[in-house]
Steps between C-alpha positions, in 0.01 A plus 500: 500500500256719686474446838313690754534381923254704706540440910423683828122380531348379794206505743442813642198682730312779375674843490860285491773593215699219309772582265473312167853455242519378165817407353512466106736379257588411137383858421578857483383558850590888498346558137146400553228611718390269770208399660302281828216310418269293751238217485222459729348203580298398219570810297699616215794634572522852527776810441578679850777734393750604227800668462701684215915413485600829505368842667305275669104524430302320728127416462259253729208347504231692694426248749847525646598872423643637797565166704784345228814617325689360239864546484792332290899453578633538126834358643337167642233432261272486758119672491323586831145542615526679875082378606423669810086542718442175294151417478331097497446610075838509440552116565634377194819321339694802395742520121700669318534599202735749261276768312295795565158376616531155278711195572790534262578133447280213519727345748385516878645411823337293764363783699511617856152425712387802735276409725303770722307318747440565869 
């Protein structure tokens, strides 16, 4: 069974940092690309950034280009999303997902809410 646990959300001021992990299982974690999502309030739900398996290739989403980085541990099946100079848009409830710049599975986890709000 796929199973995917995001965490490290929070409220946080302007220009703060938070520190998102995903931790997947009942997969081939270290075969597959991997990817964050996000949701807005009242909007679809969006890619933010994806990541090959191997030699890793990175790619984002413009509006956070420079300000996030995505980064895996192969060994603990965990995904990363490093958000720093967040901004008020990037409130959302943040997923994961294996596959490069899709969601993989049609299994999601519950989600991690950011909240940037001073």
């Amino acid at each position: 069974q796929v199973q995917f646990v995001e965490s490290g959300g929070g409220l946080v001021q302007p220009g703060g940092s938070l520190r998102l992990s995903c931790v997947a299982s009942g997969f081939g974690f270290h075969v597959y690309a991997m990817s964050w999502f996000r949701q807005p309030p009242g909007k679809e739900r969006e890619l933010v950034a994806t990541m090959s398996s191997a030699n890793p290739v990175k790619e984002y989403a413009d509006s956070v280009r420079g300000r996030f980085t995505i980064s895996r541990d192969n060994a603990k099946n965990t995904l990363y999303l490093q958000m720093n100079s967040l901004r008020p848009e990037d409130t959302a409830v943040y997923y994961c997902n294996a596959g490069w710049k899709r969601a993989e599975f049609a299994d999601w986890g519950q989600g991690t809410q950011v909240t940037v709000s001073s």
